[in-house]
N, C-alpha and C positions, 0 to 999 in steps of 0.2 A: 278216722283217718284211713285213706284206701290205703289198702298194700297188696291189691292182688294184682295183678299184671295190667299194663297197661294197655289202652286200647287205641285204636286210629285218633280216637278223639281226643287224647293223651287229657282226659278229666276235667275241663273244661281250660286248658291249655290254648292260649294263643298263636296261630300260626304257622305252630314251628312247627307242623306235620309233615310226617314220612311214613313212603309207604309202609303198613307194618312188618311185610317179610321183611325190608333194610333194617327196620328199628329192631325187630326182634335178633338181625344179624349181631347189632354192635350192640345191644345189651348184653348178649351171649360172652362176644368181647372184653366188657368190660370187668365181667364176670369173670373170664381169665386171669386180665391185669390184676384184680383185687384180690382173686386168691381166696385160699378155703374159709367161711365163717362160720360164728355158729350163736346162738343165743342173739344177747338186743341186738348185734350189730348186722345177722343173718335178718334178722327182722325190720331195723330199720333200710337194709336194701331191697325192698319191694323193686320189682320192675319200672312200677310209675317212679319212686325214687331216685332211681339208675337215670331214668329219661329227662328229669329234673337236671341232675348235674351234665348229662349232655348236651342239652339243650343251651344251658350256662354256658357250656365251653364250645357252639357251633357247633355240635355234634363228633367235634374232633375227639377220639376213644381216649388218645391215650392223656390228653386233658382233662377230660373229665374224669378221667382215672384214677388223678396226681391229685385232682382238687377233691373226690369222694374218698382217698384215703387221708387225705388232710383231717378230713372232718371225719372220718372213723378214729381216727388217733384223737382231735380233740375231745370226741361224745365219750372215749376211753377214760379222758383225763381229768375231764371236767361233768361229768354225769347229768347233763342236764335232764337228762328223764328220772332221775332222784329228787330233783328240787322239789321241795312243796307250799304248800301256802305258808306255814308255820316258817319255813325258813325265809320268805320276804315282804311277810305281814307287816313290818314295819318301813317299808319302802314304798304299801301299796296306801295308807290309808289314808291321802288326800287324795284319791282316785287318779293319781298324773297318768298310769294305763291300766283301762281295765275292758272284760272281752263284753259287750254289750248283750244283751238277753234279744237280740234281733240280727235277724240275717239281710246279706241286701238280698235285692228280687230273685238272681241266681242261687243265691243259698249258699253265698259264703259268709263264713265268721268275720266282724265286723271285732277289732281292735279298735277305742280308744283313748286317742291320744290330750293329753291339754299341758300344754309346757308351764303355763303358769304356776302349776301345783307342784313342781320340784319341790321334794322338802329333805334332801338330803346331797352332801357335798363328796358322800363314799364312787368311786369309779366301779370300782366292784360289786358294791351293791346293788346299781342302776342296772350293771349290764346283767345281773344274775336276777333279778326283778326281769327284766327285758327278754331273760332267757325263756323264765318262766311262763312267761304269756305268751311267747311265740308257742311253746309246746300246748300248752293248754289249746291254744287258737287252731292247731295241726289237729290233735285230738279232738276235736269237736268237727271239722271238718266232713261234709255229710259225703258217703261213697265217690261220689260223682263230680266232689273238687278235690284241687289239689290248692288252691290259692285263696288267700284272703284277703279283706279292703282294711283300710286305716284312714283315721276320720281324725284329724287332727285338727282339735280348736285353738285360735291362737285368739281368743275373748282373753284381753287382763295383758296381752303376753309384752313382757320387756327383754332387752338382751341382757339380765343378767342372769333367767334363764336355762341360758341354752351353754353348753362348753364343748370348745374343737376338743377340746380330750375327747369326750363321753360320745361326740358324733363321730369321730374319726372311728373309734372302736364300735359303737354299732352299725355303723355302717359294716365295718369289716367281718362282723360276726354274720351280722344278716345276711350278706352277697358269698360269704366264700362258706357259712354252715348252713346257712336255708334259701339256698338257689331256687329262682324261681314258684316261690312262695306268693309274694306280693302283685295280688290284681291289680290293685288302684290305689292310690294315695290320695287322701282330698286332703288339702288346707285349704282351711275354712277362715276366711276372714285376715290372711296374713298382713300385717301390717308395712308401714314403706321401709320404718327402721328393720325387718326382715331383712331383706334386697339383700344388703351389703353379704349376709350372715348366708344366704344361700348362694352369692356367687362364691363364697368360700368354702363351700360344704357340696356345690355340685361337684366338683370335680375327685372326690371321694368318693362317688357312683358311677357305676359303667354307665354308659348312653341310654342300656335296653332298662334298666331300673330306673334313669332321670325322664324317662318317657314317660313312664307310669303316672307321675308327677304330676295332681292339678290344680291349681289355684283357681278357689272356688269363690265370690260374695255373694254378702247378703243382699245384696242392693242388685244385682245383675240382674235380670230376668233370664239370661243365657245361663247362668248358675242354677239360679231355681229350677230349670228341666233340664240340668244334668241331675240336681238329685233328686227329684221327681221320677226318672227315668231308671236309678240307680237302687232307690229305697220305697219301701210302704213308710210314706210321710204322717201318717198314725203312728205308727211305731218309733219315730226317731225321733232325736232328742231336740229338743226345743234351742238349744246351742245351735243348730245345724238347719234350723229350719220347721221342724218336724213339730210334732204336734204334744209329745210327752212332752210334757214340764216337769218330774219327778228329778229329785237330786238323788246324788249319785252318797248310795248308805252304805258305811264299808262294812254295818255287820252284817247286814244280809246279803254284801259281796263275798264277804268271808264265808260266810254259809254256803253260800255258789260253790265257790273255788276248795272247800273241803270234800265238797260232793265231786266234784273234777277229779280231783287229786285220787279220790278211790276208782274212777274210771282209767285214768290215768295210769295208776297201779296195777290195774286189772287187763288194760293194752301191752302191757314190757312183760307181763306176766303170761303170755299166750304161747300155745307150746310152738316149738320152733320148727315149723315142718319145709322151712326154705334150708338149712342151715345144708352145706356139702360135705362138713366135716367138724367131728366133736373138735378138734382144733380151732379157738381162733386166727384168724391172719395178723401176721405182723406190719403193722404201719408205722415205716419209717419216716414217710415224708410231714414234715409240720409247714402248718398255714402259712398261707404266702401272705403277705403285708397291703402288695399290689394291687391298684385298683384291679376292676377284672381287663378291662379296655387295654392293659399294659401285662397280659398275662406273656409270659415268655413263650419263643416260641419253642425251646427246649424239648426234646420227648423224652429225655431220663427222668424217670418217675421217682427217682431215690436224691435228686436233686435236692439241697438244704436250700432255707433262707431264711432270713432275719423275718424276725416275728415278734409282733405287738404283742405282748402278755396279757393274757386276761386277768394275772396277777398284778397287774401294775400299778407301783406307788399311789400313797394316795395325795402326792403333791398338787396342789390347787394351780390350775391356770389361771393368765391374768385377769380370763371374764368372771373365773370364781372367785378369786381373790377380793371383788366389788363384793361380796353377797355376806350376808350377815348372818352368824354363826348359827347353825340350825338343832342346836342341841336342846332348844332352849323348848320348854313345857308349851310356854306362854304364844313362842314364836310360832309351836306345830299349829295349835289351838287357831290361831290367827292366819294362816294360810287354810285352813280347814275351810273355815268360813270365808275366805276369799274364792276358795275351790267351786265352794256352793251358793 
């Protein structure tokens, strides 16, 4: 994962380029707003970092200010750089996401996704499973990205699935704690009973992340050389087009993701030569709820508001309420084999 200053080319960042005296201005900036750090959170503000959440917020400062002390007080609260495999080994082992052993042709980490292997009805688990992989995916990221692809198989997929809880909330985690993360999204093969499920679930993402967004078939030929273009079709999964047929084995993922987890341990653990003061800063402000598209235009950084919990109930939505109890030995066993 880069953390050293960012550059014109802001890491293989789209677009959103300025010149770097400005960018180095309102980093500087931002660096005011945010106030003294010191340890993981001095660390996880790298320069490219700081660019990421401006960039999120149009480069407006004190936005991305309000929205990068959000998520310093959430990584406060909720430790995601603690999680380990051992803590959502049991959420990972029909493979529904896991980080692929191939990069696409730019050399970013390649997440994925297969809805049909849902095998668990916890909200909390999903999204701390969810957590886990986004970091793992950052951590592996080679100097020269900042972003990675998501390859989402909808092979098998039905709508019972999918739940506006568990989308609402990753969506909100994703957009308002890992700004500008996401290169590309492919689904693969989505079906028409989708349709309905994603005009209800776009408007949970800002415009610039429903971009990203691409519906991909098997049957296209316009498909075929976008991931022809996208991936080495040797290396990708036969789900997708590509050429490996191997199923996806969770002990030698487990194996993977234990070997991460020491890399991972060995990243938070790096001495903190960014840090401006033994003091951590104090973050007041908690996560906003709102799409990004509907950010306020408010400049008081201490402004409150109503916030989705990442603790939240584990009452079942109507589309989970259809799904059949998942506690069951025989039940895991049998989507196992549906996974593969």
């Amino acid at each position: 994962m880069s953390t050293g200053s960012t550059k014109a080319t802001l890491n293989g960042f789209e677009n959103s380029l300025r010149p770097e005296e400005e960018q180095n201005k309102q980093i500087n900036e931002m660096r005011k707003l945010i106030g003294p750090l010191s340890g993981k959170l001095a660390l996880y503000c790298s320069d490219a970092s700081i660019s990421r959440y401006l960039m999120a917020r149009s480069w407006n400062v004190k936005k991305a200010a309000k929205m990068l002390k959000a998520t310093l007080k959430w990584r406060s609260e909720y430790k995601p750089d603690e999680i380990r495999w051992d803590n959502v080994a049991s959420e990972a082992e029909t493979g529904k996401i896991y980080r692929s052993n191939y990069t696409d042709k730019q050399g970013r980490t390649v997440l994925v996704m297969r809805p049909r292997c849902q095998n668990t009805k916890s909200v909390k688990g999903q999204i701390k499973y969810l957590v886990y992989c986004m970091e793992n995916a950052v951590v592996n990221l080679p100097e020269d990205q900042e972003q990675m692809v998501w390859l989402i198989d909808f092979h098998g997929f039905n709508l019972s699935h999918i739940s506006i809880k568990v989308t609402k909330e990753t969506a909100h985690v994703l957009q308002e704690h890992y700004p500008e993360r996401l290169g590309i999204a492919i689904l693969y093969d989505a079906p028409k009973i989708f349709e309905p499920f994603w005009k209800v679930a776009k408007p949970f993402l800002d415009p610039k992340t429903a971009s990203k967004v691409n519906f991909v078939y098997s049957d296209d030929p316009n498909s075929k050389k976008i991931m022809e273009e996208l991936f080495d079709m040797r290396l990708l999964e036969s789900a997708f087009g590509g050429d490996d047929k191997a199923d996806f084995d969770i002990n030698k993922y487990a194996e993977r993701m234990r070997e991460d987890d020491k890399k991972l341990s060995s990243f938070w653990e790096k001495d903190d030569t960014s840090a401006l003061s033994a003091q951590p800063t104090v973050v007041t402000t908690e996560p906003s709820l709102e799409p990004t598209n509907s950010e306020s235009d408010s400049d008081a950084l201490d402004v409150k508001v109503d916030k989705l919990s990442l603790d939240v109930d584990e009452e079942e939505s109507p589309i989970e309420e259809t799904l059949p109890g998942t506690d069951s030995t025989n039940e895991n066993a049998d989507r196992l084999k549906q996974c593969n």
